[in-house]
C-alpha positions as CSV (number, residue, x, y, z in Angstrom):
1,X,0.0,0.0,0.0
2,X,2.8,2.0,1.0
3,X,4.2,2.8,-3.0
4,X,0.7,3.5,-4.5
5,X,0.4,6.9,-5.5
6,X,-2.1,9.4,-3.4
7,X,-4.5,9.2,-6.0
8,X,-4.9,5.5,-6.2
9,X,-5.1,5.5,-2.3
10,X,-7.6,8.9,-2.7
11,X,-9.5,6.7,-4.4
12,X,-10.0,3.8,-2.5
13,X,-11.2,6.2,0.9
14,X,-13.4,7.3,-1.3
15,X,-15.0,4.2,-1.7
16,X,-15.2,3.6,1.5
17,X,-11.6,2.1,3.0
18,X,-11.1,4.5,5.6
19,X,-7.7,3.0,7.3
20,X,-6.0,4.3,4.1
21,X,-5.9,7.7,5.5
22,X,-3.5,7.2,7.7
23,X,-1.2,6.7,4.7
24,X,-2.1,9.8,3.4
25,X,-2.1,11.8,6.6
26,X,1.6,10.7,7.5
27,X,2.9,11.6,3.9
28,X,1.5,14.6,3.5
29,X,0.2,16.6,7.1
30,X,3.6,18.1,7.5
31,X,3.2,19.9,4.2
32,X,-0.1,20.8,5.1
33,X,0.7,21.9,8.8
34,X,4.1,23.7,6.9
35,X,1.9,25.4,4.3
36,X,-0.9,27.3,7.0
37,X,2.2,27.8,9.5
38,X,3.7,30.2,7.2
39,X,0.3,31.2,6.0
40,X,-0.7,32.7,9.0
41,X,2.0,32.7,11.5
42,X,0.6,30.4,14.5
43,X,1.3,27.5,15.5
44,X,-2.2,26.4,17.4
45,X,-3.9,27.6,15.0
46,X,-2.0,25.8,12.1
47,X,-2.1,22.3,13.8
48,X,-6.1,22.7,14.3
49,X,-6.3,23.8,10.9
50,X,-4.3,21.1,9.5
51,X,-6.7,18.1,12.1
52,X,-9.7,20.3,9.8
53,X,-8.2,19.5,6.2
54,X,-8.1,16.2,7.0
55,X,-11.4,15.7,8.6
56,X,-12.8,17.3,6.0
57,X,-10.8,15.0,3.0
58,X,-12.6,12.2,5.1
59,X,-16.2,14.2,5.1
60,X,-16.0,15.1,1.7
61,X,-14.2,12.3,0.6
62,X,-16.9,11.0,-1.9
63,X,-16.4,14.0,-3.7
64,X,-13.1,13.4,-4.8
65,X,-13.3,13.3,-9.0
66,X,-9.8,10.9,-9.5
67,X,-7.8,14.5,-10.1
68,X,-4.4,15.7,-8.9
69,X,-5.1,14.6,-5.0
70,X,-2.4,17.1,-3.8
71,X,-4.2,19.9,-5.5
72,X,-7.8,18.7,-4.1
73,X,-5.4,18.5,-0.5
74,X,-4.7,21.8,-0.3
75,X,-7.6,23.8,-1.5
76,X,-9.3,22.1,1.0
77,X,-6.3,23.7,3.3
78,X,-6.7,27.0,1.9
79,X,-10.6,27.0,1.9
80,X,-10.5,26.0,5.7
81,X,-7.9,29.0,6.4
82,X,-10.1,31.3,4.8
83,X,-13.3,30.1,6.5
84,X,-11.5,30.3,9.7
85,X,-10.7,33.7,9.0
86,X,-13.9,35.0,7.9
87,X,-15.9,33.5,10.9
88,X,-12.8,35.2,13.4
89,X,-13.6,38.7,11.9
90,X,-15.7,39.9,9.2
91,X,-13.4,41.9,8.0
92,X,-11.6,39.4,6.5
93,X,-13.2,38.4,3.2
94,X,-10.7,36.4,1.6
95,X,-7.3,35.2,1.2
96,X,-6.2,38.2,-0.4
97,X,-7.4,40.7,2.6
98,X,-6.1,38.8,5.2
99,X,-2.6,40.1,6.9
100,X,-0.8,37.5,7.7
101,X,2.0,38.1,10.5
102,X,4.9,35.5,9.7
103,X,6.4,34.0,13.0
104,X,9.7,32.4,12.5
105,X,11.0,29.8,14.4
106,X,13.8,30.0,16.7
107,X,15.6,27.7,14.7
108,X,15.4,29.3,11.5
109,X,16.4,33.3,12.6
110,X,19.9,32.8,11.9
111,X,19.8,31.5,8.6
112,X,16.3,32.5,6.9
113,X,15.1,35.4,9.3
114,X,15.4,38.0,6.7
115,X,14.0,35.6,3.9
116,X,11.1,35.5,6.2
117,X,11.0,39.0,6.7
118,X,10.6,39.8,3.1
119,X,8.2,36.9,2.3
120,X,5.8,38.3,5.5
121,X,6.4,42.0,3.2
122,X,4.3,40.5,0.2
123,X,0.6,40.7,-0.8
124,X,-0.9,37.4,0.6
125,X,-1.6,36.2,-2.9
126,X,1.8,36.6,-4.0
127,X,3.0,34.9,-0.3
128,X,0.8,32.2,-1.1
129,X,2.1,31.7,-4.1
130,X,5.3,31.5,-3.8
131,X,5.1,29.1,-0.7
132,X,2.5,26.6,-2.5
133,X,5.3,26.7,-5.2
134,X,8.8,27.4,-3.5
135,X,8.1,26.1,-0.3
136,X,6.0,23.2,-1.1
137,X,7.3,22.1,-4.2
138,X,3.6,22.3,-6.3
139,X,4.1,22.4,-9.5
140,X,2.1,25.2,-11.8
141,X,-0.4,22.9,-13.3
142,X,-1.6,22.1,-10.0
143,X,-1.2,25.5,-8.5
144,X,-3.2,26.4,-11.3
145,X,-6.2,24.0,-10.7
146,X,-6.0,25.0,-6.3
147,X,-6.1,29.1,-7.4
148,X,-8.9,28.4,-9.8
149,X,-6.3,29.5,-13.0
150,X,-4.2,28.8,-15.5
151,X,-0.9,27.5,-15.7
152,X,0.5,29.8,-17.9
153,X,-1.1,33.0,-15.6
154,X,0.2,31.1,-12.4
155,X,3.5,30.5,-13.7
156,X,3.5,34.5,-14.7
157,X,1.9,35.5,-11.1
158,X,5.0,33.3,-9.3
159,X,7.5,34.9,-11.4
160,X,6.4,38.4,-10.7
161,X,6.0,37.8,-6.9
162,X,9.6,36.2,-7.4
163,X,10.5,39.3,-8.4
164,X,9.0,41.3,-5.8
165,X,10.3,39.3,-3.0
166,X,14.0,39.8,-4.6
167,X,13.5,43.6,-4.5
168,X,12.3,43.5,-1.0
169,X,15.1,41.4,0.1
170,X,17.8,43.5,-1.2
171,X,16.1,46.5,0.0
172,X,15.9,45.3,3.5
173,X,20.0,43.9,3.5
């Protein structure tokens, strides 16, 4: 079971094996967990979030259509952060009006605090770009299908954001 892919095992929750899960959740609820940590900057909140996504792949998993399973993974992360942030305050519409405070990890100051810094200075969409794509290693076709575009506009968006980051990181050293 262990060298199917995720959408053969996808599949088979689906139908109803439940105990396959627990394959999924061990390969991929780091990148999940990683992904809404530097999303939103906390901890608590990204480990209760990342229990959510995969409750939910369970709830909803009928719904599943045999796509890309790591793209259907984390729009279901992204959807729960912004419905966790829309209930909190309704200020917060969406993803793109939400300001994100980065909080880096003792570990990481000394060799990525002003990376950090500088990724924490861009628009959320642009942050969330480049850490879906940088970060967590999704490539622009599925990027494309979790931010409801194309790959050829994604692969644009990630370059410009590329961009901006570069600026803001020289700027700030």
């Amino acid at each position: 079971m262990e060298q199917l892919t995720d959408e053969i095992l996808m599949a088979k929750v689906a139908q109803g094996n439940l105990d396959i899960l627990k394959i999924l959740f061990n390969r991929h609820h780091k990148h999940v967990f990683n992904f809404l940590h530097k999303m939103c900057g906390d901890k608590m909140l990204s480990e209760d979030l990342t229990q959510e996504v995969f409750y939910k792949l369970m709830k909803y998993r009928s719904s599943y259509n045999n796509g890309k399973f790591i793209s259907w993974l984390f729009t279901i992360a992204r959807n729960s952060m912004n419905t966790h942030f829309r209930r909190v305050s309704k200020n917060y519409e969406d993803l793109d009006t939400i300001d994100y405070k980065l909080v880096i990890q003792e570990e990481e100051k000394e060799d990525y605090s002003d990376l950090h810094l500088a990724i924490n200075k861009l628009d959320p969409s642009d942050r969330e770009l480049v850490i879906l794509n940088r970060f967590q290693e999704i490539k622009y076709e599925e990027l494309a299908q979790i931010v409801g575009s194309t790959p050829g506009a994604v692969k644009t968006k990630v370059s410009r954001a590329l961009k901006k980051l570069k600026t803001i990181y020289i700027e700030s050293n």
